[in-house]
N, C-alpha and C positions, 0 to 999 in steps of 0.2 A: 876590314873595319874592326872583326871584333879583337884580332890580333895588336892592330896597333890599343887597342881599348885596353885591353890584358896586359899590355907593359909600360900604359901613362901611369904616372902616379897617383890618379884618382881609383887605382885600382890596392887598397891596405883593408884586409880586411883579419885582425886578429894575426897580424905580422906575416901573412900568406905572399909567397912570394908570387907571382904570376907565371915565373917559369917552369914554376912545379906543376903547373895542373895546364898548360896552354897546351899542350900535345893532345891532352884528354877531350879537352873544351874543343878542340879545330876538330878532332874526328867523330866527338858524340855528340855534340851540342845542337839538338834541333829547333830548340823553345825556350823562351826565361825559365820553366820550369825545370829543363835538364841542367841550363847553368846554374841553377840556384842551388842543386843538389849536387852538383857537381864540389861546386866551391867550397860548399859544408860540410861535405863527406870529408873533404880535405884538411877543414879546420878543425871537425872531431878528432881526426885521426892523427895530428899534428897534437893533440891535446891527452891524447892516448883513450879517449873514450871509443863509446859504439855505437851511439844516438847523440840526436842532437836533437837541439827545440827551439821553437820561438812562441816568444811569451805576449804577442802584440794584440791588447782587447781588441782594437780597432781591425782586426783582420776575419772578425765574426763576421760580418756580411758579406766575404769573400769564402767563404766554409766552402761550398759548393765547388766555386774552381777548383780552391786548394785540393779538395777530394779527387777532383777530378785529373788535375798537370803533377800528382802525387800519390800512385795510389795504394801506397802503403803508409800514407800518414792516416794518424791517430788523431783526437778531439778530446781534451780536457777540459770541461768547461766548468769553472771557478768561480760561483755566484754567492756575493758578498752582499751582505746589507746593506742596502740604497743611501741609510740614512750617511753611515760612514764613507761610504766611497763616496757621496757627493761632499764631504765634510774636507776630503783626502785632492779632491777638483778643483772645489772653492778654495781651497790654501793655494794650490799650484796655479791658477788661476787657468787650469785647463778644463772648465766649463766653458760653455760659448753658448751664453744667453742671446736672445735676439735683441737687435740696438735699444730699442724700448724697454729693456727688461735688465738691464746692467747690474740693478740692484737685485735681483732676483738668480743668480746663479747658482743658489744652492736647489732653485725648484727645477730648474734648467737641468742641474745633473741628475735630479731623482727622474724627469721624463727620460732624460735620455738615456737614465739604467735602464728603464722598462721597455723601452723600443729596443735597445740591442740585446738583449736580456733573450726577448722575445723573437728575435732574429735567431741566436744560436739554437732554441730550444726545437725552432720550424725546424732549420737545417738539420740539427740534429737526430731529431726522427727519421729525417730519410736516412742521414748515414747508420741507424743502425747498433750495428755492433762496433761499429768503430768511433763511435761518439759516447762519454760517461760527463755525469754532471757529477759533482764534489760542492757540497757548502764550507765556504771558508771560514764560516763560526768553528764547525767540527773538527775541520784540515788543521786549526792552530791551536784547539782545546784538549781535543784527542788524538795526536798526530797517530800514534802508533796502530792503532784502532781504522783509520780514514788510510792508511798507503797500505792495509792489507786489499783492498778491493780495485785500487789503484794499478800496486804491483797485479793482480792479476790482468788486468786492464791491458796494459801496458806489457806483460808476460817478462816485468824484469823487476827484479830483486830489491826491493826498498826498504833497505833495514833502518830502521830510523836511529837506531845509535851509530851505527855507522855515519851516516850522514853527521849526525852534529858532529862526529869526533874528524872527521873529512872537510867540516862546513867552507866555503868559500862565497864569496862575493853577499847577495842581499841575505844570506841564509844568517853566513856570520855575523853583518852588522847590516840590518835591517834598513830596506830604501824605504824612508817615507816623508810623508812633508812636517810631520808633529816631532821635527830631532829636539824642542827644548823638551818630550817629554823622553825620548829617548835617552838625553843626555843628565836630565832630574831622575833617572831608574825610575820611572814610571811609563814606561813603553806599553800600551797595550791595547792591539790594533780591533777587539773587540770590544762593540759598545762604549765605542766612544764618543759617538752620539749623545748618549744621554747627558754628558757635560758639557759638551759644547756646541749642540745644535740651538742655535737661538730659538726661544719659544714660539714666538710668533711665525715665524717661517715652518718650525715645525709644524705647527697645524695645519697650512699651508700644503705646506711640503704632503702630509700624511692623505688630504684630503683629495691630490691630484694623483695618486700611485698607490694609496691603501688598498685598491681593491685586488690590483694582482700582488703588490706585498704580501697579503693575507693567502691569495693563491699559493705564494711561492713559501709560505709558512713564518712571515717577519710581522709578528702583532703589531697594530698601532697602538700609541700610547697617549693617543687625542682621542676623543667623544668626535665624530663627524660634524660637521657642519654645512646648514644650507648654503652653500654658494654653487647651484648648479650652471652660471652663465662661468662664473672665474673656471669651475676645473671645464667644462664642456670647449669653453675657448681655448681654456691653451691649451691643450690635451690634442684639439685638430689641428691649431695653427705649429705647435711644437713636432707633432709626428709625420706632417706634410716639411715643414724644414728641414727634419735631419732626413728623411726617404729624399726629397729633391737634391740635399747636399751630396747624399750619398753617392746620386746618380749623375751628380755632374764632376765627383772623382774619379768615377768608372768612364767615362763616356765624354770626358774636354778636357782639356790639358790645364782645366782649374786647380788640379790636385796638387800642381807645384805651390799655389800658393796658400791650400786650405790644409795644408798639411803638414805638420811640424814634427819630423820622424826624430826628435829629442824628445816630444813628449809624448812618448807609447811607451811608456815605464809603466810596470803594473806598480803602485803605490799601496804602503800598507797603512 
């Protein structure tokens, strides 16, 4: 089975041919995990690098396995302003409010920064030394400053002129959902919130996630307000949603249809 699998043509992944690596995959391959390294080892190598990576937010609640069917991967985790990445969701329309809340998807993506947020940072403790967090405010203010603790992280060479003088793919021209501001030379994936988060949502917004915001070091820029029934409510009903959705991608072959592997682009 996996033989004829390796020479259908649902098998392209970055021009790989299957005959190249089908000797390797028949005599090593125990578990997705050995195929999966198997096949990447191959497409690095084919690419002339040394490493390779995957950039998939949606694979934070998987940290554990990944540690585990891998255990020489690494953990970089990349936490970005709530206000902007739900700004960056609501454009793509890859927030996913619950059906009574349609109108509400930019409070939808600030919960569900805080819950995944909040997933890697568990995971992360247990991994250790092999887990670093980086704020992405800093990673694009002060690049050269932010890939020295990186590079050593990581124990490989991050010279940030090089890079831009090498740049390829989203480095070169930036993947995001704001291209008219990309394309008016006003690109600028920090604080961008503060123009275009609607007012009223933002206080909203600030009142359901301000508290670990402020944890994670992202001031609010609203005065609080009593509404303890609005954040108490969605706050249980939203973190009971995505933990059930979570568990029924892990655990029932839901995940074909909750899951759209087009969009797990990290967006700036």
């Amino acid at each position: 089975m996996m033989r004829d699998w390796l020479q259908s043509k649902a098998f392209q992944v970055s021009g790989l041919d299957a005959s190249q690596i089908e000797d390797k995959v028949m005599a090593e391959c125990r578990n997705v995990g050995d195929f999966l390294k198997i096949v990447m080892d191959e497409v690095a190598r084919k690419q002339g690098v040394e490493r390779w990576a995957d950039s998939t937010p949606t694979n934070i609640p998987h940290m554990l396995r990944i540690a585990s069917d891998f255990p020489e991967a690494q953990f970089l985790h990349i936490i970005r302003d709530p206000r902007d990445i739900a700004l960056s969701l609501e454009k793509r329309q890859w927030s996913r409010p619950l059906p009574w809340d349609k109108d509400k998807a930019l409070l939808a993506a600030g919960l569900y920064w805080e819950w995944i947020v909040r997933k890697g940072r568990e995971y992360g403790a247990q991994l250790s030394s092999r887990y670093l967090e980086v704020r992405y405010e800093a990673l694009v203010q002060d690049p050269r400053e932010v890939l020295v603790p990186i590079s050593k992280f990581l124990e490989h060479d991050l010279n940030y002129e090089r890079i831009q003088k090498s740049s390829v793919g989203s480095i070169k021209t930036p993947l995001t959902a704001f291209r008219e501001d990309l394309n008016d030379g006003k690109f600028s994936p920090v604080g961008r919130w503060k123009e275009k988060f609607p007012a009223k949502r933002l206080q909203e917004f600030e009142d359901l996630i301000g508290a670990y915001m402020a944890e994670m070091g992202y001031s609010r820029s609203t005065s609080p307000a009593r509404r303890w029934f609005f954040v108490g409510r969605n706050r249980f009903v939203y973190d009971l949603f995505y933990t059930v959705k979570q568990w029924a991608k892990v655990n029932t072959p839901l995940s074909r249809w909750m899951v759209n592997y087009s969009d797990i682009l990290i967006d700036k």
